[in-house]
C-alpha positions as semicolon CSV with decimal commas, in nm:
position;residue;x (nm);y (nm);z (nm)
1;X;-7,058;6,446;-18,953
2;X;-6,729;6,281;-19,009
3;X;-6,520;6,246;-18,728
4;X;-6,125;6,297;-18,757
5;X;-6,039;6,231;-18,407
6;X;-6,162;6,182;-18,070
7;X;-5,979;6,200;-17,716
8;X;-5,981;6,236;-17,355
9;X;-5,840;6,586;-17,228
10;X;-5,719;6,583;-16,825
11;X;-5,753;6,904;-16,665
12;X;-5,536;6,933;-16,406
13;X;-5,296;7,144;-16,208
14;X;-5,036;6,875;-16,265
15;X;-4,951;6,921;-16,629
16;X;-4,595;6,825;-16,665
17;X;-4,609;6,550;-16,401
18;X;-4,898;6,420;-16,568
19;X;-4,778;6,412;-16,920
20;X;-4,477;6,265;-16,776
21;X;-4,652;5,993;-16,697
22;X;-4,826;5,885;-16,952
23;X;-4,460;5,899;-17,157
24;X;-4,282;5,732;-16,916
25;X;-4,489;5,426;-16,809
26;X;-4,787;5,428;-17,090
27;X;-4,582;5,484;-17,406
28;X;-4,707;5,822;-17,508
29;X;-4,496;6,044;-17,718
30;X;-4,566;6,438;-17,693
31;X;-4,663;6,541;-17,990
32;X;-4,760;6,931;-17,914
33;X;-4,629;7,057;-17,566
34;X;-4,679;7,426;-17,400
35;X;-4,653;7,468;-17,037
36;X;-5,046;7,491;-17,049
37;X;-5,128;7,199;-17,297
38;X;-4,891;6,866;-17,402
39;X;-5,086;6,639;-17,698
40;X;-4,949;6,298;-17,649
41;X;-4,969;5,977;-17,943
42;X;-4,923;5,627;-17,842
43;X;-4,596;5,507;-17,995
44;X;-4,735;5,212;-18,152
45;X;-5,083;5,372;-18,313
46;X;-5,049;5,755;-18,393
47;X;-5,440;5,707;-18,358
48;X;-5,424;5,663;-17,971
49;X;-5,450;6,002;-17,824
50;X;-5,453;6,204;-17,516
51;X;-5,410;6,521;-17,402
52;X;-5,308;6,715;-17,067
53;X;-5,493;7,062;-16,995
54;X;-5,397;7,325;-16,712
55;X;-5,750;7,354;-16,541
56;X;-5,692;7,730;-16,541
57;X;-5,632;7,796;-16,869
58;X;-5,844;8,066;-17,079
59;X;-5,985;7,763;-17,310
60;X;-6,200;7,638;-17,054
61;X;-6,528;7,777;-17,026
62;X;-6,558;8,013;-16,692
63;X;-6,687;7,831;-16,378
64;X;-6,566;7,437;-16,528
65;X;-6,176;7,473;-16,475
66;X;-6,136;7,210;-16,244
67;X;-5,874;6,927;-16,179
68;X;-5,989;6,596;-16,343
69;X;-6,279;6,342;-16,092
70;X;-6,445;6,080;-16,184
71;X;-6,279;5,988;-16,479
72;X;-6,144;5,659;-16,576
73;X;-5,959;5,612;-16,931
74;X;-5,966;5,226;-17,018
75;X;-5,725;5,104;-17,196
76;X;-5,719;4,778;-17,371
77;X;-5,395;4,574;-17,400
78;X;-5,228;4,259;-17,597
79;X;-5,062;4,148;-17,245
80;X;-5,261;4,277;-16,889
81;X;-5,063;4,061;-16,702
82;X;-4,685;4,174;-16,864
83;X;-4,866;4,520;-16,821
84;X;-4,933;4,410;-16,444
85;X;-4,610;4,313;-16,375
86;X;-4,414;4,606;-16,510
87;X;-4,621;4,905;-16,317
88;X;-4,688;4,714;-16,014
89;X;-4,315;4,694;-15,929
90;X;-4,253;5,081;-16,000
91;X;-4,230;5,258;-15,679
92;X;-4,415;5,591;-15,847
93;X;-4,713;5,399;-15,970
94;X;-5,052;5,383;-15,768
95;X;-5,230;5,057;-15,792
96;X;-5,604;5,091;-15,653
97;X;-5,748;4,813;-15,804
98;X;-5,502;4,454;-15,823
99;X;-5,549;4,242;-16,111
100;X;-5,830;4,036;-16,132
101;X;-6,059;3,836;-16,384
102;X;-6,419;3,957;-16,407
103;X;-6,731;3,731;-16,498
104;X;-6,830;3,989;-16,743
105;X;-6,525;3,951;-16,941
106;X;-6,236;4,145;-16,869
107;X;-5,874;4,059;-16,700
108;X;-5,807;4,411;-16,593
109;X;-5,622;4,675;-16,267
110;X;-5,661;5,023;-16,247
111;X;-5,405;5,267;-16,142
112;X;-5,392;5,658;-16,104
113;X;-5,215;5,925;-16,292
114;X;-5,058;6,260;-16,107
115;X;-5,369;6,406;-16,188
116;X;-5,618;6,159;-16,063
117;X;-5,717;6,001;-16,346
118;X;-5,840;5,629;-16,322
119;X;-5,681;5,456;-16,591
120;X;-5,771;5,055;-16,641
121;X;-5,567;4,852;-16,789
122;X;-5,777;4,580;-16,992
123;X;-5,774;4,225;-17,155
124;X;-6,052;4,121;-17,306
125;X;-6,141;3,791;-17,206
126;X;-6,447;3,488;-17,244
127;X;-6,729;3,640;-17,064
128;X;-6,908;3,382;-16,850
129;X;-7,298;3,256;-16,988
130;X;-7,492;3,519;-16,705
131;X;-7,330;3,757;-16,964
132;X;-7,497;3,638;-17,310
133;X;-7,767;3,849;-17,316
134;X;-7,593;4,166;-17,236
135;X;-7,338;4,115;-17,563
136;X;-7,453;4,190;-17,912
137;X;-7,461;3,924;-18,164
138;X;-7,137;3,836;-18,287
139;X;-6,979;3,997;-17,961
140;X;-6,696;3,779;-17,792
C-alpha cells in the first residue's frame, strides 16, 4: 500500500467555528469548504492537513456521528514559546495546559478548538537520561 495522505477529521456540530479556528490562529487555509465538510492545508506545507466534519452528516457510518472526545492533535513547532505567547494573549483561545518543559522531551501547552479538540503545541527538546531507553537509536 502506498499512502497519498493521511489526516485527522473533527466531527463536530461546530463546523464553521471550528474551521475558523484553525485559519485564524493555526494558519490553515480552506482548501475544500461545504457547510457539512471544510479541508484545510497549512500555509507553509500543503502536506499538513485537517479536516472539519458535521457529526450528522450521511458519510458517517450510522450509530458513530458524534462530536469529537478524546482527541488531541499534536502539533510540532519551530518556536513553542512565540507560539505561547501569541494564543495565550487572545481572549477566544482556551489554554488547559500552560507551557511547560517535560523530562521526556518536549516544551509543549495544549489548548482547545470550538469543537473540543485537544491540540498541543510542541518543541522538541533534550530528553533527560531516565528517558534513554525509551528512544530508538539515533533518536534525539
Amino acid at each position: 500500500m502506498k499512502i497519498e495522505s493521511c489526516y485527522p477529521v473533527i466531527m463536530t456540530d461546530r463546523v464553521a467555528e471550528t474551521a475558523a479556528f484553525w485559519q485564524t490562529h493555526l494558519g490553515f487555509d480552506v482548501v475544500f469548504q461545504a457547510d457539512w465538510y471544510v479541508h484545510l492545508s497549512h500555509s507553509t506545507d500543503p502536506g499538513v492537513n485537517i479536516a472539519v466534519l458535521d457529526h450528522s452528516h450521511q458519510t458517517v457510518p450510522a450509530g458513530y456521528g458524534r462530536p469529537v472526545g478524546g482527541v488531541l492533535v499534536n502539533i510540532e513547532v519551530e518556536d513553542v514559546d512565540a507560539e505561547w505567547s501569541r494564543l495565550q494573549a487572545l481572549p477566544d483561545v482556551v489554554i488547559l495546559l500552560p507551557i511547560r518543559d517535560e523530562a521526556f522531551g518536549q516544551r509543549h501547552f495544549i489548548l482547545r478548538d470550538p469543537a473540543g479538540t485537544l491540540i498541543d503545541m510542541i518543541k522538541v527538546i533534550p530528553h533527560a537520561a531516565e528517558y534513554d531507553a525509551a528512544y530508538g537509536a539515533g533518536v534525539c
